[in-house]
C-alpha positions in Angstrom: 37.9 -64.5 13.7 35.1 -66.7 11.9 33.0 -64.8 14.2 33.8 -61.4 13.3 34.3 -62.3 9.7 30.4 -63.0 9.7 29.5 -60.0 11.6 31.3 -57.9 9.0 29.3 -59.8 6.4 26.2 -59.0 8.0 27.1 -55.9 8.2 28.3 -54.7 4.9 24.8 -56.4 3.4 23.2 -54.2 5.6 25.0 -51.4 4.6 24.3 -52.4 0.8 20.6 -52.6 1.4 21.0 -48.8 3.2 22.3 -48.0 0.2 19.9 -49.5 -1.9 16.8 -47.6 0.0 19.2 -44.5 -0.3 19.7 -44.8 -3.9 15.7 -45.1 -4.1 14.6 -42.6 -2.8 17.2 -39.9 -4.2 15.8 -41.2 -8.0 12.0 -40.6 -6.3 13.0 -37.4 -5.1 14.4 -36.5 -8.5 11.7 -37.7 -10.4 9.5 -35.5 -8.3 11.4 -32.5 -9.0 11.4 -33.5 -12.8 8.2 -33.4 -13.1 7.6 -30.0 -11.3 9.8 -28.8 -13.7 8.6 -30.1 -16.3 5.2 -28.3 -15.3 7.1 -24.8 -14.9 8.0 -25.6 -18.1 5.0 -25.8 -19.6 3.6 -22.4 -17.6 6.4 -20.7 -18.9 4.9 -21.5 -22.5 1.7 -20.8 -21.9 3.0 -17.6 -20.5 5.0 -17.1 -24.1 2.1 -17.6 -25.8 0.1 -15.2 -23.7 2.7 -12.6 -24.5 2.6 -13.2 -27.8 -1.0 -12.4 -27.9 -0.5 -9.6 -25.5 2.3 -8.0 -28.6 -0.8 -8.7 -31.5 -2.9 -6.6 -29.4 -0.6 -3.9 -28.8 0.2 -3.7 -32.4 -3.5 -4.0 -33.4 -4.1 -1.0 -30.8 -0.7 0.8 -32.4 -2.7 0.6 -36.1 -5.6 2.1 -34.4 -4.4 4.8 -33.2 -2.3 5.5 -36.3 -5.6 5.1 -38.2 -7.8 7.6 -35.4 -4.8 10.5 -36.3 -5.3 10.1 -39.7 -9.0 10.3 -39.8 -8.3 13.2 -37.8 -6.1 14.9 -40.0 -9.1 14.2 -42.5 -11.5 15.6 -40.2 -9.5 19.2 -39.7 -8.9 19.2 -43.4 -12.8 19.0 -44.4 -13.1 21.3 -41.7 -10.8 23.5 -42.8 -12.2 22.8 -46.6 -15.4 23.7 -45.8 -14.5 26.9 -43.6 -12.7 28.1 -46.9 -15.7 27.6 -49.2 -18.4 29.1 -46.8 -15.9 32.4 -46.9 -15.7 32.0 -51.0 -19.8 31.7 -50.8 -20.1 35.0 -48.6 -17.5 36.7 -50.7 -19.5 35.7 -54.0 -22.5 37.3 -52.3 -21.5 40.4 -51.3 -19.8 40.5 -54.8 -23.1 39.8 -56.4 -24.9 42.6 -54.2 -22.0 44.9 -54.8 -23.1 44.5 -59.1 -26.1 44.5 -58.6 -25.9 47.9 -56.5 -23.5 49.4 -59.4 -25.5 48.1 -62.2 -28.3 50.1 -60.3 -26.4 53.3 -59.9 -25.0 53.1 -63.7 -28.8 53.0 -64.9 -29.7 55.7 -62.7 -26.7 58.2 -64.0 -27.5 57.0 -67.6 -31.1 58.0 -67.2 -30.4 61.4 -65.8 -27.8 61.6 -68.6 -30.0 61.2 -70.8 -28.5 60.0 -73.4 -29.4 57.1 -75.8 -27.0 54.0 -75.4 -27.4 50.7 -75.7 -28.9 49.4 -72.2 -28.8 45.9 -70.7 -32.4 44.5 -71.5 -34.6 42.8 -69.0 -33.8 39.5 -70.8 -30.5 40.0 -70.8 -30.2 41.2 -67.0 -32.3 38.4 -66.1 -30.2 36.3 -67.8 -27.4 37.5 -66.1 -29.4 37.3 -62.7 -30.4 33.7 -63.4 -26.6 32.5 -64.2 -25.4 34.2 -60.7 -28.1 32.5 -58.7 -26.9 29.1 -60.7 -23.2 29.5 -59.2 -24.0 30.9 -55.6 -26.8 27.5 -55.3 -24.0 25.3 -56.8 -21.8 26.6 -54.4 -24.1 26.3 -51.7 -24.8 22.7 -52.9 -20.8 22.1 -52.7 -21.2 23.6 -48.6 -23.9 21.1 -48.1 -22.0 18.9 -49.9 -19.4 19.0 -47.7 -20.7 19.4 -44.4 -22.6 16.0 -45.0 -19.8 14.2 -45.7 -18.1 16.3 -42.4 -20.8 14.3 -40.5 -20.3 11.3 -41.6 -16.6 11.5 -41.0 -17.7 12.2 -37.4 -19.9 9.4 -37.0 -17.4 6.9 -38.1 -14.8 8.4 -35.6 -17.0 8.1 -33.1 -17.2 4.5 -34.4 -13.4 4.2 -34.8 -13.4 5.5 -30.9 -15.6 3.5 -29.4 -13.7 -0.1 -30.9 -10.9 1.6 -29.8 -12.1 1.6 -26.0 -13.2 -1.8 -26.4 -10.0 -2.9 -27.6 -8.0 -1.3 -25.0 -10.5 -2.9 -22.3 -9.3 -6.3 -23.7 -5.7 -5.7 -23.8 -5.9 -4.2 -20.0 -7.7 -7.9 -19.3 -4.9 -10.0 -21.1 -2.6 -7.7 -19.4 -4.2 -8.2 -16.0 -4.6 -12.2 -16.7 -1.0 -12.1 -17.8 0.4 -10.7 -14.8 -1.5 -12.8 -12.3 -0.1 -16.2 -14.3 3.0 -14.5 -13.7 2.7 -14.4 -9.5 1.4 -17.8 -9.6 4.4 -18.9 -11.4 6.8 -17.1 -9.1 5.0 -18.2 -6.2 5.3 -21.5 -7.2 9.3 -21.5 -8.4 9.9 -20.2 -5.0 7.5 -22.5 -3.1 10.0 -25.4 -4.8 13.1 -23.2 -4.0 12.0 -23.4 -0.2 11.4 -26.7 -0.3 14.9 -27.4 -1.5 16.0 -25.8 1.2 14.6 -27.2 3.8 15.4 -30.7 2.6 19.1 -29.3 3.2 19.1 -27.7 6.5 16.9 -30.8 8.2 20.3 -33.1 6.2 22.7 -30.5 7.7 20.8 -31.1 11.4 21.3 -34.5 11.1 24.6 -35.8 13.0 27.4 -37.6 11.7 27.9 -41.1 12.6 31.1 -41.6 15.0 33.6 -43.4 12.8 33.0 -46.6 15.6 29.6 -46.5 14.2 30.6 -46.7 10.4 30.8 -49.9 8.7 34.4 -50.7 8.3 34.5 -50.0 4.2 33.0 -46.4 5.3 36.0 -46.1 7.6 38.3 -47.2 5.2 37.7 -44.2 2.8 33.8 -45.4 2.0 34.4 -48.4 -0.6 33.3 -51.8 -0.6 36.2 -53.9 -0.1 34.7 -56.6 -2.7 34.0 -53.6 -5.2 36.5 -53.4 -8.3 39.1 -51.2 -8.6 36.9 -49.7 -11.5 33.5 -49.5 -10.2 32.7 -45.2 -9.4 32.1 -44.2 -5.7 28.9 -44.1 -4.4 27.6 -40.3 -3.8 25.5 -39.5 -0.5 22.4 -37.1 -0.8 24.2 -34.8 1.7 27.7 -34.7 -1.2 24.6 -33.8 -3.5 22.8 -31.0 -1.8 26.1 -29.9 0.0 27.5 -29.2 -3.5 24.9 -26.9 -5.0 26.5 -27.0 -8.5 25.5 -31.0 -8.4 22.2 -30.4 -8.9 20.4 -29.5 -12.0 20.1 -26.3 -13.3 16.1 -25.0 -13.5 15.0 -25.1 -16.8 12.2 -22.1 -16.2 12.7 -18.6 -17.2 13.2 -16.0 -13.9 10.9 -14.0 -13.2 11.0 -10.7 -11.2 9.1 -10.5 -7.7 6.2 -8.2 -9.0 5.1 -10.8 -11.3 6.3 -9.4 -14.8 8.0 -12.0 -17.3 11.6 -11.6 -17.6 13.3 -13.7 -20.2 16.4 -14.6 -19.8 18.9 -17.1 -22.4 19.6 -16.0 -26.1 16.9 -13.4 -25.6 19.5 -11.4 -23.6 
């Protein structure tokens, strides 16, 4: 009895440092995947932040095009401006030849008529002459006028166009940057995902002990007969990755298998 009293000594020291290794390397293993998550973690910020920066663009390219429509709204009302005062010039010209013609013909008829009225002297037609040349180059100033500032309207769309380009060239970058930190991450969430399960199916392959093989405190419902009635029961790594719901939940956000950021939380 001695005998087997030591044997079962032995034994349940041996079992105590199995349990020691056990214990181990499950807080190993979990420090591991802490610290991968912890590195998700921090993708997923950066991958925030790179969003945020990807929204400032888009509203930067939003003001831009709001800008480019109203400069072109300008541009068609100059237009338009300037198409209506080139017809008011042409219409004051062929209303000035039209005077001209009847002032013409009503010196001719007085003349034949012979009779003596008071008639427009040279000074005075000259004047008049003079003051109608005055408003037709003012309003041919006004069309230059105009059509200068239509040009450089023009040139600053073109400028306005050209940032434009330049600015959607970047966004498409961030955009393509963006999405590529995005396949890494996945790749990498489901890399660890794998690995999880593999660790299970290689516990799973493993067989059980026979109950002969079992320390006797295993076979006796798995405690320690020297442990206290108080002390918790000791949980195997195959209770832990049999039980799925035992494990901690992933602190990273999901994302979808094309690579495009998917928040998911209080943003739902």
């Amino acid at each position: 009895v001695l005998q087997q009293q030591e044997q079962l000594h032995s034994l349940e020291a041996h079992g105590d440092t199995l349990e020691m290794d056990l214990q181990f390397w499950e807080r190993s293993r979990l420090v591991g995947q802490e610290n991968e998550i912890l590195y998700l973690e921090q993708l997923v910020r950066r991958n925030e932040t790179e969003l945020g920066e990807e929204e400032f663009w888009q509203s930067e390219l939003r003001l831009e095009k709001e800008c480019e429509r109203e400069r072109q709204e300008r541009v068609r009302s100059l237009r338009a401006s300037l198409e209506e005062y080139t017809q008011r010039i042409y219409e004051l010209s062929v209303r000035t030849e039209a005077l001209q013609e009847e002032i013409q013909w009503e010196m001719a008829e007085r003349a034949k008529r012979g009779k003596e009225i008071s008639v427009p002297s040279p000074i005075e037609l000259e004047d008049m002459a003079t003051k109608m040349k005055r408003d037709l180059e003012a309003k041919v100033k006004q069309g230059t006028q105009l059509e200068s500032n239509l040009a450089s309207v023009e040139k600053a769309l073109e400028e306005a166009e050209k940032n434009l380009q330049a600015q959607t060239q970047e966004l498409e970058e961030l955009n393509k940057e963006l999405r590529q930190c995005n396949l890494q991450q996945f790749i990498q969430q489901t890399g660890a995902t794998v690995t999880v399960l593999q660790a299970r199916s290689e516990e799973d392959a493993q067989p059980e002990p026979s109950p002969c093989e079992l320390p006797a405190y295993r076979r006796n419902g798995g405690f320690s007969p020297t442990a206290g009635t108080d002390s918790p029961p000791q949980v195997s790594t195959k209770q832990l990755l049999g039980h799925p719901r035992t494990l901690p939940e992933p602190l990273v956000s999901s994302l979808n298998p094309e690579g495009a950021y998917v928040p998911v939380g209080p943003w739902e």
